[in-house]
C-alpha positions, 0 to 999 in steps of 0.5 A: 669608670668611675673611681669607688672612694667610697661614700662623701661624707653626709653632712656637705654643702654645696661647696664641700659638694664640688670639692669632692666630686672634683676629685673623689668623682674623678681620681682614685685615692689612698684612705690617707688622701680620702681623709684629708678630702674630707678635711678639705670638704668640711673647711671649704663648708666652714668658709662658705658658712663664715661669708654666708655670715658675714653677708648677713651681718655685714664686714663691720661688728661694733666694738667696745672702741666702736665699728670693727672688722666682723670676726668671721673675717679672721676665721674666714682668713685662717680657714683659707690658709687651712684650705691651700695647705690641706689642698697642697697636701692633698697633691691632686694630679693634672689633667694629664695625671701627673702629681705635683712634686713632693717635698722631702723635708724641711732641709732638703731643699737646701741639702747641697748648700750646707756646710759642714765643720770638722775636727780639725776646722775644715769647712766644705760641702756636706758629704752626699 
């Protein structure tokens, strides 16, 4: 049986398309997840338009200094950058429903290795 998401946004493109039948076609997800899909739909359209761009107008723009790099490049750059950290976020599962680990917090992964200083210039292992 199929998972009810709810309805894809109308506005897609062909991208934005199999990004959301990959997942929202395949596994049942939280309103939080279905947002950030959504997101990840309208950044992978946003690249899709930006190369489709920039293989119209080519990979160079004239400057005032002369030939430089088209800007769509940069936006397509950031928009990728985007798209993998919204995707990250997103933690689809594997094939074998198993979602990938979270993170606690910006510390956590270092939490065994601190140190810690009392009052009286001790220094050991912060306390679990």
């Amino acid at each position: 049986m199929a998972p009810d998401n709810g309805p894809a946004p109308p506005d897609m493109g062909l991208t934005g398309r199999r990004w959301w039948d990959a997942v929202a076609g395949v596994w049942q997800l939280d309103a939080h997840e279905i947002e950030m899909l959504r997101r990840v739909v309208a950044v992978a359209d946003r690249i899709e338009a930006l190369e489709a761009l920039v293989a119209d107008q080519g990979f160079l723009a004239d400057g005032r200094d002369g030939p430089k790099a088209h800007p769509a490049l940069t936006e397509i750059r950031q928009c990728e950058a985007l798209l993998g950290k919204l995707v990250a976020g997103l933690r689809v599962p594997d094939r074998d429903g198993v979602r990938p680990q979270t993170r606690g917090g910006h510390r956590s992964a270092h939490q065994g290795r601190r140190t810690y200083r009392s009052g009286v210039g001790r220094i050991g292992p912060v306390p679990s």
